[in-house]
C-alpha positions as CSV (number, residue, x, y, z in Angstrom):
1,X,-62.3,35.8,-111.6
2,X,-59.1,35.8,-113.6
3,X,-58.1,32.4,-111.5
4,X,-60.9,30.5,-112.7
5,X,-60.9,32.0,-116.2
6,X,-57.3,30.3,-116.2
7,X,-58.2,27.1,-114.7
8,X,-61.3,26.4,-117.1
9,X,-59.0,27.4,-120.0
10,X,-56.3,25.1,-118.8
11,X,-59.2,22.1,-118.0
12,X,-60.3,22.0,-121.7
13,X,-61.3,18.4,-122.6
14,X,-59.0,16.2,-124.8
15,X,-60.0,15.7,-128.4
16,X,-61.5,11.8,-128.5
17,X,-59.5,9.4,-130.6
18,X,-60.1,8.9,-134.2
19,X,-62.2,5.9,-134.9
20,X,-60.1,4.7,-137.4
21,X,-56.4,6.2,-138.0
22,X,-55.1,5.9,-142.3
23,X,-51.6,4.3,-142.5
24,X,-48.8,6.5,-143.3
25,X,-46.9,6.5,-146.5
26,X,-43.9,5.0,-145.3
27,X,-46.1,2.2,-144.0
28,X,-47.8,2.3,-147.7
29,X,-44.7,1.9,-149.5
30,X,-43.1,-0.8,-146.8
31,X,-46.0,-3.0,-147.4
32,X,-46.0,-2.4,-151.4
33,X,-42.5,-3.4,-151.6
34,X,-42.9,-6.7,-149.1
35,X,-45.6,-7.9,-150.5
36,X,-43.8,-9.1,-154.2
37,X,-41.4,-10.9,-151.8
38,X,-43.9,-12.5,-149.0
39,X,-46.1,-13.6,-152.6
40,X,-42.8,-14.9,-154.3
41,X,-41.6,-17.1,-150.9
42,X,-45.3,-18.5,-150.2
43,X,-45.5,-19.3,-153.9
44,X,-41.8,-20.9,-154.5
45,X,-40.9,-22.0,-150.6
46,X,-43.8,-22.6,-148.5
47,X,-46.4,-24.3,-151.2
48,X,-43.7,-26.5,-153.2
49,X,-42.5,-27.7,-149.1
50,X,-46.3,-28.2,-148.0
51,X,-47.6,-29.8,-151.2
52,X,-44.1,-31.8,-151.2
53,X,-45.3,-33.2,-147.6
54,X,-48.7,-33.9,-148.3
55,X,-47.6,-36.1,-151.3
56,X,-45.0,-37.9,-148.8
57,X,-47.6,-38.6,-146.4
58,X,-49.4,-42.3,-147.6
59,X,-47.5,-45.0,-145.8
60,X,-48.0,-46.9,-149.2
61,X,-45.5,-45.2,-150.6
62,X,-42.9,-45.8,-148.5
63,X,-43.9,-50.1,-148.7
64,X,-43.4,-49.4,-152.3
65,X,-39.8,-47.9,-152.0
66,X,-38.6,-50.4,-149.6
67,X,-39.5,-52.9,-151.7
68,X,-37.8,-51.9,-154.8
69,X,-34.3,-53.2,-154.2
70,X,-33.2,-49.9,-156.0
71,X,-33.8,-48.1,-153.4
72,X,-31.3,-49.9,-151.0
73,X,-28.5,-49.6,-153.2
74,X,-29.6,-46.5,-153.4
75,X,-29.1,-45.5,-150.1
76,X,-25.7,-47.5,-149.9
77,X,-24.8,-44.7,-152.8
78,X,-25.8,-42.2,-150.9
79,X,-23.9,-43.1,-147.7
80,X,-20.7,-43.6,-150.0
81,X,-21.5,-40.2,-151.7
82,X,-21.7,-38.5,-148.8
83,X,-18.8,-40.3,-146.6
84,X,-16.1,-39.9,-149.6
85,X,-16.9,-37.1,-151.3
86,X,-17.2,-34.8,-148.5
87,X,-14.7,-35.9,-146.3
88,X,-12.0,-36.0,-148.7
89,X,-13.3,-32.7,-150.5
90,X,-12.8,-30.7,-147.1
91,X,-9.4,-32.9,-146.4
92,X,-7.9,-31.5,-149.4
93,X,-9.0,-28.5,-149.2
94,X,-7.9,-28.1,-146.3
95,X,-4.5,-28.6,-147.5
96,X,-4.5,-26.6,-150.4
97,X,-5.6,-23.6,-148.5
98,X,-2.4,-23.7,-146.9
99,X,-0.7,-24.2,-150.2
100,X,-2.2,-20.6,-151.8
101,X,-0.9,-18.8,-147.9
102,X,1.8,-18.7,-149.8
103,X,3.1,-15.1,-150.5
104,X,4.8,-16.0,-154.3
105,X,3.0,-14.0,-157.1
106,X,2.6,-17.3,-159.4
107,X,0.3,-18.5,-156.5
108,X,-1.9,-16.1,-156.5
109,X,-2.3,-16.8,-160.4
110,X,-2.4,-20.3,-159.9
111,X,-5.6,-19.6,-157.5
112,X,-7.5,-17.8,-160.2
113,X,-7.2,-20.7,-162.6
114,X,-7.7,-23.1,-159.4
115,X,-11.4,-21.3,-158.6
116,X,-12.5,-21.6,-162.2
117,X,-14.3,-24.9,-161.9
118,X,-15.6,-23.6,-159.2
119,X,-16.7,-20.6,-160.8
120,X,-18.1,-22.3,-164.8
121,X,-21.5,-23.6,-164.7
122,X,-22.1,-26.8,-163.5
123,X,-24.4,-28.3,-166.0
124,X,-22.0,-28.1,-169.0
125,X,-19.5,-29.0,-166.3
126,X,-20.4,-32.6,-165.5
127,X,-21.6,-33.3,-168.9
128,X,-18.3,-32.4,-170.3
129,X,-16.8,-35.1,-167.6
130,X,-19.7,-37.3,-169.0
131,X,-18.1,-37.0,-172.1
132,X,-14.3,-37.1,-170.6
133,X,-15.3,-40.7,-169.0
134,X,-17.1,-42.3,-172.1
135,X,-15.8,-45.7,-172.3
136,X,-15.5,-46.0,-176.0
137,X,-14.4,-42.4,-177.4
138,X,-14.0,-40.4,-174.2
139,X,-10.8,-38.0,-173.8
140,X,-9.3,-40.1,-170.9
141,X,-9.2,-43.3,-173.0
142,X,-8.3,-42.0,-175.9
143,X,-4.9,-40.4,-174.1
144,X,-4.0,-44.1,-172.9
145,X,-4.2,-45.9,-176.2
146,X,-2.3,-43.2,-177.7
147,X,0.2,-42.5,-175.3
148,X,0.4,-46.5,-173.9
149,X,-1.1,-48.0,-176.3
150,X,-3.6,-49.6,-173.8
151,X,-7.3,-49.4,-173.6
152,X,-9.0,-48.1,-170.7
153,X,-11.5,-49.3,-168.4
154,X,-14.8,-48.9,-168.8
155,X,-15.4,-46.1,-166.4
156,X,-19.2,-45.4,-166.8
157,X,-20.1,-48.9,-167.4
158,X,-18.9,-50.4,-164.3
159,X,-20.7,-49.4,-161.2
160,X,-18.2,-49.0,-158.6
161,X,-16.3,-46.8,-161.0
162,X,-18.9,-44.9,-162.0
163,X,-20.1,-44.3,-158.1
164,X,-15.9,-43.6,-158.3
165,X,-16.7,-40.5,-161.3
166,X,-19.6,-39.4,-159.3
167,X,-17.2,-38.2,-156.3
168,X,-14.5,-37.7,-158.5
169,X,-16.8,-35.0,-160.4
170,X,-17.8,-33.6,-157.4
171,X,-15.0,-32.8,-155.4
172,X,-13.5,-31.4,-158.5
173,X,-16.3,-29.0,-159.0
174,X,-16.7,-27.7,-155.2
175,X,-13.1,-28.2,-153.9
176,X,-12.4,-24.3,-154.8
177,X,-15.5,-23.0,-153.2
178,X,-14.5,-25.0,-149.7
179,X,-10.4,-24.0,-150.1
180,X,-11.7,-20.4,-150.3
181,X,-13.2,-20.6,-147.2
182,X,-10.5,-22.5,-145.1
183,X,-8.0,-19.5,-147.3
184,X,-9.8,-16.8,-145.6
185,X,-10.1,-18.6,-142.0
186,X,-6.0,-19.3,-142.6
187,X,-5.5,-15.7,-143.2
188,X,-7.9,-14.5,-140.0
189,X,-5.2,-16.6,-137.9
190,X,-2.9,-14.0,-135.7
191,X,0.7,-14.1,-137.0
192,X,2.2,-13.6,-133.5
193,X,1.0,-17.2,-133.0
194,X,2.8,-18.2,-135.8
195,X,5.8,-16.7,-134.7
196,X,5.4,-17.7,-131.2
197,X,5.5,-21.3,-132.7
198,X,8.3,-21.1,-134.6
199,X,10.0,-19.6,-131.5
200,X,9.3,-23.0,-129.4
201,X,10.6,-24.7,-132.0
202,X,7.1,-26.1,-133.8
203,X,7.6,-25.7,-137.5
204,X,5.9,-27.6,-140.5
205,X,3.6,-30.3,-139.8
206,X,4.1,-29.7,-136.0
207,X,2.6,-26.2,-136.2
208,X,-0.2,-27.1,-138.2
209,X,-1.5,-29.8,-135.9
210,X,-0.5,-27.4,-132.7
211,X,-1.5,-24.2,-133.9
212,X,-4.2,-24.0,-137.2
213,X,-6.2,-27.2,-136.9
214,X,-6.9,-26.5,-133.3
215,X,-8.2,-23.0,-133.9
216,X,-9.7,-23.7,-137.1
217,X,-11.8,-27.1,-135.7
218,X,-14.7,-25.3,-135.5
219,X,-14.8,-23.6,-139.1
220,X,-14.0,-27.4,-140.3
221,X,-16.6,-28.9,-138.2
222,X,-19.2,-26.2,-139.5
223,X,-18.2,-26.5,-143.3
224,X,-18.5,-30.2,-142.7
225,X,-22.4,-30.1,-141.8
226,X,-23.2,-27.5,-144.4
227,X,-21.4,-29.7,-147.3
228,X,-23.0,-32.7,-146.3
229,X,-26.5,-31.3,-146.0
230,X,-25.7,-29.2,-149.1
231,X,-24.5,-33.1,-151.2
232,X,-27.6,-34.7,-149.7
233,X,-29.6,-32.7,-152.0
234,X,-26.6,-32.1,-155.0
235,X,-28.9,-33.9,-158.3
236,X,-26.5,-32.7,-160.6
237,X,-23.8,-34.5,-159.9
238,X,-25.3,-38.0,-160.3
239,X,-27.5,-37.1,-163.3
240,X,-25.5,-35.5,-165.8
241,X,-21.9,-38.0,-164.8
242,X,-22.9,-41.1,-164.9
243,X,-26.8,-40.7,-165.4
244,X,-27.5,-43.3,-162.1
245,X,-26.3,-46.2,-164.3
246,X,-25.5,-48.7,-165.2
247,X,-28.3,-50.5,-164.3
248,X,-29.7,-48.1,-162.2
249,X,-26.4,-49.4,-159.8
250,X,-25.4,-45.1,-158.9
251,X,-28.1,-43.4,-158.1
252,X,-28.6,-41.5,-154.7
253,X,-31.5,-40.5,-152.8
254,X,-32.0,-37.1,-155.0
255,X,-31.9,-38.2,-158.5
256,X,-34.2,-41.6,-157.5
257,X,-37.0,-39.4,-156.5
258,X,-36.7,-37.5,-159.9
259,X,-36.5,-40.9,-161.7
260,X,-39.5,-42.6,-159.5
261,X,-41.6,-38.9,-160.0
262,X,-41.1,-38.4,-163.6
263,X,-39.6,-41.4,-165.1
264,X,-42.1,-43.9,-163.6
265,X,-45.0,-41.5,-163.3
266,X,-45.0,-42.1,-159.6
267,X,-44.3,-38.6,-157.3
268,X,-45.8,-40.0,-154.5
269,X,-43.3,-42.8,-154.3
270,X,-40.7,-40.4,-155.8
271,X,-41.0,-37.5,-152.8
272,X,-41.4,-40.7,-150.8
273,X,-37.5,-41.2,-151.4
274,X,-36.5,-37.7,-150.7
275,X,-38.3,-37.3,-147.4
276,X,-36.2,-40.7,-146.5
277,X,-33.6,-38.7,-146.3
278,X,-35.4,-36.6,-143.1
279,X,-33.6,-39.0,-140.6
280,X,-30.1,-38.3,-141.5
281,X,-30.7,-34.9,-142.6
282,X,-32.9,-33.1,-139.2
283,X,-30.1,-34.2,-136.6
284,X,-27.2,-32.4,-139.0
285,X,-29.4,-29.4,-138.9
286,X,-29.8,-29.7,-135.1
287,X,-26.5,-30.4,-134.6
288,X,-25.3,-27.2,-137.1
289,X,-27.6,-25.2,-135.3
290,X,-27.0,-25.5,-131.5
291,X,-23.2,-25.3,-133.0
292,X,-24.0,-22.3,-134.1
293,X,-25.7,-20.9,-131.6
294,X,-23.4,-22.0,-128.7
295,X,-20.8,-19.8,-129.5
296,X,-18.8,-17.9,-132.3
297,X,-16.9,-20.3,-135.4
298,X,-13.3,-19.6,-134.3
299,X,-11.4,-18.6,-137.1
């Protein structure tokens, strides 16, 4: 008798599942706190990138911009502004991170004046450089007729030279930014390589082509891809230096659309010229991509 009391007792029947189960308070506050953010990216990433698509979408748009021989110099610009300016921009940097390895204290001061243009806003920036290259009472023209007595060219009136300011404006705003990073991938370097170099006898230029560009290819091929998609879409640059003139001769791809959107009251055309940029900017994000994902940026 005591068995079976024992077994029923044991054999009582499960309690049946709750229909519906409340969420718990961590799951409360989790979702009240995402939800600011999920609103914030579907209102400022997702619908600007949609509604940006849908207007690039009518083939008209694109007959329109081919036809406006704008638009090919425009793309010639672009090409030029992305070849120059980011190749020689990473080239020197490059070099000058090398330059600030050294262990002297005035370097290290020299590298906190060197990051300052880097570091000031870039608005006032270029439209002090705006002012620097004026043609008729800039800074740079004024300092050759008073020191040679010579006037100087008309920088932003000419359109090769003012493509010329464009770069020159850019790689002197972003040159810190990239040297920093090629400092701290100089300074991940082992020093028994270094040593091991100078021991066989590879010293200077020797040991930089033997020893740091080979192990920092990877970091330079990275930073290379990220720059140039980074300049593809730089509108600043252009439209506070030399404004896309003369002539409309200097713009790029970025600051046409703004002119075709809000200048000519047509944003289909405009957002017609920045997807035209899809072509040469979806295989540098491939590319950066399986880079990145085959294996580690050696430093």
């Amino acid at each position: 008798m005591a068995g079976s009391t024992t077994l029923a007792v044991g054999r009582l029947p499960a309690r049946p599942p709750a229909p519906f189960a409340l969420p718990g308070a961590d799951t409360l506050w989790a979702v009240a706190f995402t939800l600011p953010y999920v609103a914030v990216f579907l209102a400022f990433v997702v619908y600007p990138i949609a509604y940006g698509l849908w207007l690039g979408s009518d083939p008209a748009s694109y007959a329109a911009l081919v036809a406006d021989p704008v638009y090919l110099r425009t793309v010639v610009n672009t090409l030029i502004f992305l070849g120059v300016g980011v190749n020689l921009k990473l080239f020197l940097a490059l070099l000058l991170s090398g330059f600030f390895m050294r262990p002297q204290l005035w370097v290290k001061w020299l590298l906190l004046v060197f990051i300052l243009p880097w570091a000031v806003p870039a608005i006032p920036t270029f439209i002090s450089i705006n002012w620097m290259f004026n043609g008729q009472w800039g800074l740079i023209n004024n300092i050759l007729w008073t020191v040679f007595q010579a006037d100087g060219p008309p920088w932003l009136d000419t359109p090769h030279l003012a493509l010329a300011c464009d770069i020159v404006a850019y790689i002197w705003k972003w040159l810190p930014f990239w040297t920093l990073i090629f400092l701290a991938g100089r300074m991940a370097i082992p020093r028994e390589l270094y040593e091991a170099a100078d021991v066989d006898g590879a010293t200077g230029l020797r040991r930089f082509v033997h020893v740091t560009f080979p192990i920092m290819a990877n970091l330079y091929t990275v930073c290379t891809l990220l720059s140039t998609i980074w300049t593809l879409g730089d509108f600043n640059t252009v439209h506070f230096v030399s404004g896309g003139g003369p002539a409309l001769q200097t713009h790029v791809l970025a600051t046409l659309g703004i002119r075709d959107a809000f200048e000519l009251s047509a944003p289909r055309m405009g957002m017609a010229a920045v997807i035209s940029a899809l072509p040469l900017l979806i295989p540098l994000v491939i590319f950066l991509m399986r880079r990145l994902r085959g294996g580690e940026v050696q430093l």
